[in-house]
Wavefront OBJ file of the C-alpha trace (Angstrom):
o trace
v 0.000 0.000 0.000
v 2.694 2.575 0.732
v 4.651 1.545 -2.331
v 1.410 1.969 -4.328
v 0.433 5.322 -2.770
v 4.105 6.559 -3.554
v 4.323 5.961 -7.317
v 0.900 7.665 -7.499
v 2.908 10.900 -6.760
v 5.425 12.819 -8.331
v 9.373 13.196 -7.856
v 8.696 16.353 -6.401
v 5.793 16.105 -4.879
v 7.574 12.592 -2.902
v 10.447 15.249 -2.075
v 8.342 17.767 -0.634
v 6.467 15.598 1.631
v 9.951 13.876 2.712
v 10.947 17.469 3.653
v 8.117 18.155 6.099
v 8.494 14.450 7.710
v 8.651 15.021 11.567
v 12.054 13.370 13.088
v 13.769 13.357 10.053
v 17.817 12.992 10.189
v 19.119 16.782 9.663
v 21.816 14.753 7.460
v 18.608 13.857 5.068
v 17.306 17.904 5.360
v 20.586 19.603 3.983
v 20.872 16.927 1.006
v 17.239 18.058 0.589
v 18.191 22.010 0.221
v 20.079 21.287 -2.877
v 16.540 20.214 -4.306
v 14.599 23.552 -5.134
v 10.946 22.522 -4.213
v 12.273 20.300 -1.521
v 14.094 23.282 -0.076
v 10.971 25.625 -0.106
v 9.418 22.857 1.687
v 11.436 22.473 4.113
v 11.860 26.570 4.837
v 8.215 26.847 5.717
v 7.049 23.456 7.154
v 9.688 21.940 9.420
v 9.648 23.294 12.975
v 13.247 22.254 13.735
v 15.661 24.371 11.711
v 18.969 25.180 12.917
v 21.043 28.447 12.745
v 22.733 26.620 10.152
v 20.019 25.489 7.994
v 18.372 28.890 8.261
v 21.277 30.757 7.137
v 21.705 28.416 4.201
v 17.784 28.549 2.846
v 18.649 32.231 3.011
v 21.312 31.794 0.744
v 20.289 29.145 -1.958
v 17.487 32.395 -2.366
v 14.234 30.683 -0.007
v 13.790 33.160 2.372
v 9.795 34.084 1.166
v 9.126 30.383 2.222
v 10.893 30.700 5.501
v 9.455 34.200 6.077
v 6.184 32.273 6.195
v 7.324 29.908 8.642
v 5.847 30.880 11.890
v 8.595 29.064 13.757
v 11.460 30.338 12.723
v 13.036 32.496 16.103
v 12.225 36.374 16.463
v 15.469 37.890 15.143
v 14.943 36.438 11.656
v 11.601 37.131 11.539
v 12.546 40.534 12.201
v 15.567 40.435 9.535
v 13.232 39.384 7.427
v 10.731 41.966 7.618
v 13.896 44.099 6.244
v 14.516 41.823 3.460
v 14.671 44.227 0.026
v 12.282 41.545 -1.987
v 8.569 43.153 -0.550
v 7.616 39.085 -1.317
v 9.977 38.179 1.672
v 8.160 40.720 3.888
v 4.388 40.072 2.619
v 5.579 36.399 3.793
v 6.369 38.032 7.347
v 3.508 40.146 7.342
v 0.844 36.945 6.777
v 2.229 35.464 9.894
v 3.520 37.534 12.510
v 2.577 38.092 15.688
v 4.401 40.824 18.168
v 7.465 39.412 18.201
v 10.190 41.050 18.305
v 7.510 44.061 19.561
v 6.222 46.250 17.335
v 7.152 44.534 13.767
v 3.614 44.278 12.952
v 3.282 48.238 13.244
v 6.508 48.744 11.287
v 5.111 46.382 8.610
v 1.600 48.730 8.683
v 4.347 51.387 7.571
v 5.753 49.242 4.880
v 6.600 51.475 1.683
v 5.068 48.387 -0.241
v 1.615 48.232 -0.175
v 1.660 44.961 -1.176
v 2.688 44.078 2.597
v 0.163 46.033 4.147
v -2.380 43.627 2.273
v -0.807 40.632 3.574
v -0.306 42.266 6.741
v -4.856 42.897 6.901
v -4.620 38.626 6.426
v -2.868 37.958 9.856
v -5.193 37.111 12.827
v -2.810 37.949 15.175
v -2.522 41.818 14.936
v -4.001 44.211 17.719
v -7.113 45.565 17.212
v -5.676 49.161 16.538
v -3.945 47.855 13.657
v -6.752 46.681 11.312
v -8.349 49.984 11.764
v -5.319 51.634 11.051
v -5.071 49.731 7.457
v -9.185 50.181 7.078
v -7.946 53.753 6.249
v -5.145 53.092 4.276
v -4.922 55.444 0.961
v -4.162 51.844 -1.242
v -7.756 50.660 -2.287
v -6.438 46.963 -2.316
v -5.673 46.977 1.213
v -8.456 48.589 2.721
v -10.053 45.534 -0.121
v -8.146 43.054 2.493
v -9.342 44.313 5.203
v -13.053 43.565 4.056
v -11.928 39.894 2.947
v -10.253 39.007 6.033
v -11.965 41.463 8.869
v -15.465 40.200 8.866
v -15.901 41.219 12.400
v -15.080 45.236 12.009
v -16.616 47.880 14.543
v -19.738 49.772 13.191
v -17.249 52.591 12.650
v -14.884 50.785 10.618
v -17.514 49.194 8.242
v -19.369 52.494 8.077
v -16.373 53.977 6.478
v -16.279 51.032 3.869
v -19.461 51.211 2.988
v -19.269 54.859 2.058
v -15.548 55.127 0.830
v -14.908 57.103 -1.813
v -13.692 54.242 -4.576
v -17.067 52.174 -5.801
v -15.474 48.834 -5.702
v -14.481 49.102 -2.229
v -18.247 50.251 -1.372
v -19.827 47.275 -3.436
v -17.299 44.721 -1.860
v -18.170 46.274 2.053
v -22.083 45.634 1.055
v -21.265 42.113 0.163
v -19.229 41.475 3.176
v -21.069 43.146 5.617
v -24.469 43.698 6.738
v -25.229 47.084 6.625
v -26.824 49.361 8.897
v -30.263 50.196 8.082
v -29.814 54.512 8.259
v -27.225 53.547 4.950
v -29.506 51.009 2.931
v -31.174 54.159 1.169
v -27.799 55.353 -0.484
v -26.400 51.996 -1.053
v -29.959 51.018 -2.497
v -29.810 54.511 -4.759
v -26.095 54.361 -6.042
v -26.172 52.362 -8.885
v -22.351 50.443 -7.947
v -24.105 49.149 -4.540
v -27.501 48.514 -5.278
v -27.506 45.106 -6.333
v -25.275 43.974 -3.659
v -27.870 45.871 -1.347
v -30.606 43.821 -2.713
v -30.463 40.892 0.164
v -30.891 43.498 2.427
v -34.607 44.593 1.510
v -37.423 43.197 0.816
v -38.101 42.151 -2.973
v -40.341 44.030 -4.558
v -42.034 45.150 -8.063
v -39.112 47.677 -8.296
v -36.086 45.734 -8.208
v -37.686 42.864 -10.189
v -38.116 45.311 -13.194
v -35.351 47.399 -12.455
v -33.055 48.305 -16.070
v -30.063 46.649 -14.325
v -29.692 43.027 -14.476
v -27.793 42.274 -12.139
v -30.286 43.909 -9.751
v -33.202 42.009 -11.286
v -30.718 38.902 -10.631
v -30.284 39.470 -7.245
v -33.898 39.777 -6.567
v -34.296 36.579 -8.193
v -31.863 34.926 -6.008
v -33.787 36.728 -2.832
v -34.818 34.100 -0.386
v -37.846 35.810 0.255
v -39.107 36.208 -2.642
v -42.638 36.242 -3.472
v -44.375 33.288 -6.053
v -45.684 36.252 -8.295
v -42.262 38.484 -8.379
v -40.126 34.771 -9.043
v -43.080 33.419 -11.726
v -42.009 37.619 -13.282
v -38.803 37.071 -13.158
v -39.027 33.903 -14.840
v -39.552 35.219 -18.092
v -36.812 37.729 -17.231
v -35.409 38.932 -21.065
v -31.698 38.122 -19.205
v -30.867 35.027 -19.187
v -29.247 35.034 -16.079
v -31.900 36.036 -13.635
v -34.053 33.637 -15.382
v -31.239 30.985 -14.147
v -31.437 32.877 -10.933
v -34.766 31.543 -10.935
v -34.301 27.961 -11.744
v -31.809 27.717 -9.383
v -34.329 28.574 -5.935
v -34.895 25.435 -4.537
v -38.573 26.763 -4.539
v -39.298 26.776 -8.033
v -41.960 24.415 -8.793
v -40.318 21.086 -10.804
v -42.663 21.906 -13.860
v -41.921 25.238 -13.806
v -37.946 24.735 -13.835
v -38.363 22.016 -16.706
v -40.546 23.942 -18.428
v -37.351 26.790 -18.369
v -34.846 24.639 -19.401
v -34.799 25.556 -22.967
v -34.840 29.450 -21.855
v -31.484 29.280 -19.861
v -29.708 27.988 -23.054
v -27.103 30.079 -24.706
v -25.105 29.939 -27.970
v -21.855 31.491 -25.596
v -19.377 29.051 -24.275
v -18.426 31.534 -21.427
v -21.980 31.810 -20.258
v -22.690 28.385 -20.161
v -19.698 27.553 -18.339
v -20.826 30.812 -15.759
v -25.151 29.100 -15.683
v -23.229 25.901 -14.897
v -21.459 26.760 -12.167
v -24.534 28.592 -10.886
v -26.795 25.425 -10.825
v -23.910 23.223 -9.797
v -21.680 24.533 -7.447
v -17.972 23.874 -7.591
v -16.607 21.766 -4.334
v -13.076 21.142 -3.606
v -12.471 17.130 -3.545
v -11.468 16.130 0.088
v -6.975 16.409 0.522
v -5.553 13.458 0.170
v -4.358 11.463 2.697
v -0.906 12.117 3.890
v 2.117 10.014 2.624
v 3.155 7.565 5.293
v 6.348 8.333 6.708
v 9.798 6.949 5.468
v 12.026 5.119 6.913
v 15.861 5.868 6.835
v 16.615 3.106 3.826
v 13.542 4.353 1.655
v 14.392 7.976 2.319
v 17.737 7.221 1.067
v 16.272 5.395 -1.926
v 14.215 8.514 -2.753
v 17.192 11.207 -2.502
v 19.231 9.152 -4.517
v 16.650 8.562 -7.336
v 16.701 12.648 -7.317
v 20.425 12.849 -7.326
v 20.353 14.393 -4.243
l 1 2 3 4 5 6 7 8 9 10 11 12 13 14 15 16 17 18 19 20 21 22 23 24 25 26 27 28 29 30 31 32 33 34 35 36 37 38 39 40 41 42 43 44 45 46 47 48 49 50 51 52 53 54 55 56 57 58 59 60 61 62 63 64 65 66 67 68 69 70 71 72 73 74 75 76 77 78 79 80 81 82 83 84 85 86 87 88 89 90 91 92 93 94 95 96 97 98 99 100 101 102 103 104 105 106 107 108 109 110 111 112 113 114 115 116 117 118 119 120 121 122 123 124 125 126 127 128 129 130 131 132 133 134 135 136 137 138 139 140 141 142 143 144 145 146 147 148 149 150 151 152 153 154 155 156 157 158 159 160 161 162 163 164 165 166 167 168 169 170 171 172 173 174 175 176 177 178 179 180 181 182 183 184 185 186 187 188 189 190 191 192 193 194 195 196 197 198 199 200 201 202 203 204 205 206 207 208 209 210 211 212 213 214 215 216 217 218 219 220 221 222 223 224 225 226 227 228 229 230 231 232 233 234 235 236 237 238 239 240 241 242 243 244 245 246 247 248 249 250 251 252 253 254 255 256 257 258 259 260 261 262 263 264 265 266 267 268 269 270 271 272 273 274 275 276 277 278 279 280 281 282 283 284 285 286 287 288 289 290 291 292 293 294 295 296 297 298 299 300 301 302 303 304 305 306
């Protein structure tokens, strides 16, 4: 079974897991450096580098993997966070927490904004700090600070749902719920409004509104009434009338009697109804390798050359 479940992977693949094998000789984890996916494997999985190893994945040119590797000791996190490739320090940023103190607030003044945005991914930041990069002049990291800060103060999601760029106000609406004095603007400015639509109630309005993604939305509504989702069945777009097929209370007759109306002569939209009507889910991970011993591991460098 092992031998079975190894030749269903590849060279590097069999070298990568070898690298993040628990216990492993450190004899077996410098050969591995000299192998390029091995090595990045090794600088951000294993959870017993030396000084020596460290040093060396810095040199062969790994340090964004090991940058990412939360256990790698405070000084060369902190060297790392002055590495000149912003990569290396986005790596630092994803992962840090306050140690050495107060790298996380020297990475919110990073001259790459590209690092701030990694930096809005780390759950282990003070509060101050996410609201900090909420108001950060770089739309794409105030955007990462909707993805990854669900849980924002009123305050902070207020501001996001009226900033002053439209994409970061239609992302906010989808992200969070928003309070009711701001529905009427979001509702009224054309970027927001059908990302507002969940919000409301359906009604004759949106369902025959000029914008289809609006009329979409309404479709999709889980509250929405027989006569407004019977309307919308006969929508002119053919994507709210998908909308429609898709509610799991749309009668059986009624979605087979749309089937031919949710048809399209467009590859690209087909592929989009599709995915609609049939969600995408990621197959479970595969079971990890079993572990080597010394003689296989041995086997498996020296089939690499290594």
């Amino acid at each position: 079974m092992q031998t079975l479940s190894l030749r269903c992977m590849s060279l590097d693949a069999e070298l990568s897991a070898l690298a993040a094998q628990e216990d492993l000789p450190v004899d077996l984890v410098w050969r591995l450096l000299r192998h390029p996916v091995a090595r990045r494997s090794v600088a951000l999985r294993r959870r017993d580098l030396t000084e020596q190893l460290i040093e060396e994945i810095i040199e062969l040119g790994s340090a964004r993997s090991l940058a990412a590797n939360t256990s790698v000791p405070a000084d060369i996190r902190a060297r790392l966070a002055e590495h000149p490739e912003p990569s290396v320090r986005c790596g630092v940023a994803a992962s840090v927490a306050d140690e050495p103190p107060g790298l996380p607030a020297r990475l919110a003044d990073d001259p790459d904004s590209s690092v701030q945005s990694f930096l809005a991914m780390n759950d282990h930041l003070p509060p101050e700090l996410p609201a900090r990069l909420a108001s950060d002049p770089e739309p794409s990291v105030r955007s990462s600070i909707i993805q990854y800060w669900r849980d924002a103060p009123d305050w902070v999601r207020r501001a996001l749902l009226t900033d002053a760029d439209p994409n970061i106000r239609r992302d906010s609406v989808s992200a969070y719920f928003p309070p009711a004095d701001l529905l009427p603007g979001l509702l009224a400015d054309p970027v927001t409004r059908a990302a507002a639509v969940p919000y409301v109630a359906p009604s004759l309005e949106l369902a025959t509104d000029p914008d289809s993604a609006v009329r979409e939305a309404t479709a999709a509504h889980p509250d929405l009434p027989t006569g407004l989702r019977d309307l919308l069945a006969e929508d002119p777009d053919v994507f709210v009338r998908n909308a429609v097929s898709a509610r799991p209370d749309t009668p059986p007759a009624v979605r087979e009697g749309m089937t031919a109306s949710v048809e399209t002569d467009s590859p690209f939209a087909e592929w989009i109804l599709s995915s609609r009507l049939n969600p995408h889910t990621c197959p479970s991970p595969a079971p990890a390798p079993p572990n080597l011993t010394r003689e296989q591991a041995e086997a498996l460098l020296a089939r690499a050359d290594l």
